[in-house]
N, C-alpha and C positions, 0 to 999 in steps of 0.2 A: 580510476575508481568511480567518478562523477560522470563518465561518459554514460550518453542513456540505455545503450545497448546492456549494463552491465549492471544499470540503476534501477531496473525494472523492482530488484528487494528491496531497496531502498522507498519506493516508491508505493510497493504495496504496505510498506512498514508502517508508512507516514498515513496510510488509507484511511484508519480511522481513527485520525486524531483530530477527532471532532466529533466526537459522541453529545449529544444532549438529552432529556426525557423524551420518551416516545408518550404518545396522548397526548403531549399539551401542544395543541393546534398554534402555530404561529410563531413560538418561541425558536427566533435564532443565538445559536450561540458559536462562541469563537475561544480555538485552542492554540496554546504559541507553544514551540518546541526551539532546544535549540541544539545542533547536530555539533559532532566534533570528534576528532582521529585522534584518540587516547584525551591528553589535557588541549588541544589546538584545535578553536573553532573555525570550523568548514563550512559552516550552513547555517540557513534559518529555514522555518516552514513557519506554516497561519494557516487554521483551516476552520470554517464556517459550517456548520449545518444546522436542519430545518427538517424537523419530523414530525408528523401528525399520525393521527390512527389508522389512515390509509399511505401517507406518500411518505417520499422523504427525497432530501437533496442535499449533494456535501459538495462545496467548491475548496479549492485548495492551492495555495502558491509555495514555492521553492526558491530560496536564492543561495546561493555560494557563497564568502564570503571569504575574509583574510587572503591567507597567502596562495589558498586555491584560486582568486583571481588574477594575479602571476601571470598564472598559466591559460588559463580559460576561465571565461565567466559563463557559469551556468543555472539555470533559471530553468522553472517548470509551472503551469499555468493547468488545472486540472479539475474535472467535475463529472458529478453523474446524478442520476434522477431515478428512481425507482418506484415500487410499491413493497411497504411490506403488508406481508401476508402472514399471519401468526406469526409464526419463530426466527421468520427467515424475510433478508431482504432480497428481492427481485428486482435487478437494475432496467431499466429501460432504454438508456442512451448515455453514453461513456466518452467522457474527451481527454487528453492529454497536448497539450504544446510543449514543445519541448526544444530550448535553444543552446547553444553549447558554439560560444563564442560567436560567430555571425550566422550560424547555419539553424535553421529553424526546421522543426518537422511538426506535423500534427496529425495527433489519432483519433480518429473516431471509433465507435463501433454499436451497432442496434441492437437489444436482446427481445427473444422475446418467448416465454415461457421457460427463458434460462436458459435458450437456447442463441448461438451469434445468428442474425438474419443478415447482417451487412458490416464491413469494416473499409475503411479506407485509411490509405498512407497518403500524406502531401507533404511533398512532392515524393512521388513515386520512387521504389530502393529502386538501385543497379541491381544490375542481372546477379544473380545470387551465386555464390559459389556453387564448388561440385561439394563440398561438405556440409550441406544446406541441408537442415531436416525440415522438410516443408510441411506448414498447416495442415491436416487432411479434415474433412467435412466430419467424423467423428470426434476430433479433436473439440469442435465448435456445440458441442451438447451439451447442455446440463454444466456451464460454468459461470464464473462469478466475475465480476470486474474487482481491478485491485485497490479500488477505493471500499468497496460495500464488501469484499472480501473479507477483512478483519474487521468488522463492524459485528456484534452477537447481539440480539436480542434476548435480552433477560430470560431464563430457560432455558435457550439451546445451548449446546456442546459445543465449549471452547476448546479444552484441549482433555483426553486428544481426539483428532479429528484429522481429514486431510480434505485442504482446499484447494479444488480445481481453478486454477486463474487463466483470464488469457488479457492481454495489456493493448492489444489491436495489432500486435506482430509475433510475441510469442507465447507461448502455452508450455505452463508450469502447474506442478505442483508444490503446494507446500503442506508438511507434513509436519503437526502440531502435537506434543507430548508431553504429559503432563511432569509441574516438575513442584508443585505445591504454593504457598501464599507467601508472602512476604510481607513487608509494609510498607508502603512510600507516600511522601508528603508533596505536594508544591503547591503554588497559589491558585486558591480554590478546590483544593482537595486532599485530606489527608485518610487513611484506610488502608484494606489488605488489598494488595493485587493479583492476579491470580498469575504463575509464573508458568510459561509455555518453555520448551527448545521447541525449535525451529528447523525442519531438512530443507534441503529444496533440491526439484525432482524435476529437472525439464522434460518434455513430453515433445516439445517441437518448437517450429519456427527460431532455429540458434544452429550454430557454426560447431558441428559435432568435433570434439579436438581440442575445443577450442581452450587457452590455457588457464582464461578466468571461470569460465564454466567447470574446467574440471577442479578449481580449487572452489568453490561456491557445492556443488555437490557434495564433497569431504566437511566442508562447516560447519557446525554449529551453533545456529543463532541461536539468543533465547528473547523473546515480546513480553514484556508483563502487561496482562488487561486489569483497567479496572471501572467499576461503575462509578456514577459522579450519585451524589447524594441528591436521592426524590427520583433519581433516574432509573430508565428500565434500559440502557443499552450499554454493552463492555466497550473498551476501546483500551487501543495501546497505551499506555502513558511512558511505558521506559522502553528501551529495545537494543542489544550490544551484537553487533553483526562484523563476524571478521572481515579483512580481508588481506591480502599480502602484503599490506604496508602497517596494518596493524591493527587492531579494532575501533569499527565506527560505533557512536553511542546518541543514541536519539533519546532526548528525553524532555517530560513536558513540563514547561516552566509556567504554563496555564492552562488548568483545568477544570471544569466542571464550574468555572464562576461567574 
């Protein structure tokens, strides 16, 4: 469930849970979440950013926690750097680390006009299967990285909407549908949030067959976004993501304070 290959939704869930005002030059701020498989905490996440009228930048850490370390301890170290431009954020440079008991990978990837210009894997995958849907150079057009992905700009279309991602190995879609407001509280923020379902639509780079991919395509997540007070950006604050063991539940225990 924690393995990275398969954490990729997990990972864009967790993207933008670090929303703060856009405009105000300088102010960073920091969101804590804490994950868990029905009532059993699995995780933590912390994430920092930093948005002004031109830039913006979100760093973000992962840890595992309980009785998921048993088995493997798994950890994720992660950030991106952008501009935005009116409604929309433009990444610039995207990294993910990613450790999973002693094994370490790391992703880069370079955008530029929305477009990939460069990606690397360290240390480089084994020869890939024959079931291997491999990257093709259209794939690489007009996509988003999975931090600045779930990130809105006050105005634009959160749901529905469908977001092209690519994580520096694979390219998905996610398909966002509206399912109306709610209300949720936690420290630092209490208000409506706006409640999405969630598809996910791989496109390439994954193991066609494969048996968690084909239960992640039948799923239906749902994200609720919400904006933090004086703020102009959405972000996750709650998020319930099946999986075959049972539902994960991402939620923010600090936001917007």
């Amino acid at each position: 469930m924690l393995r990275r290959g398969r954490s990729l939704l997990l990972t864009a869930v967790l993207s933008g849970l670090a929303a703060t005002p856009a405009g105000t030059a300088g102010i960073r701020h920091v969101s804590e979440y804490d994950i868990s498989l029905g009532l059993l905490p699995i995780a933590s996440a912390s994430f920092a950013s930093e948005f002004n009228d031109r830039d913006y930048k979100v760093s973000g850490s992962f840890k595992s926690s309980g009785l998921v370390n048993l088995f493997s301890r798994v950890s994720a170290d992660t950030s991106v750097s952008g501009s935005v431009q009116g409604q929309k954020l433009q990444a610039s440079a995207y990294s993910l680390v990613y450790t999973s008991s002693k094994r370490t990978r790391t992703y880069t990837v370079s955008y530029r006009n929305g477009d990939v210009v460069a990606t690397t894997i360290k240390p480089e995958p084994k020869a890939r299967p024959d079931n291997w849907v491999p990257v093709g150079e259209g794939d690489l057009r007009s996509v988003l990285d999975p931090l600045s992905g779930l990130l809105f700009v006050d105005g634009a279309q959160i749901c529905p909407s469908r977001l092209p991602i690519y994580d520096g190995e694979s390219r998905m879609d996610l398909v966002l549908t509206s399912k109306g407001t709610k209300p949720f509280s936690t420290n630092g923020f209490k208000g409506e949030a706006i409640v999405c379902e969630v598809r996910y639509e791989p496109k390439s780079g994954y193991r066609k067959g494969r048996s968690d991919i084909e239960f992640l395509k039948t799923a239906r997540m749902e994200v609720w976004f919400a904006k933090p007070a004086n703020g102009t950006v959405y972000a996750p604050v709650y998020a319930r993501i099946p999986t075959r063991v049972g539902d994960v539940y991402v939620t923010a225990v600090k936001y917007g304070g």
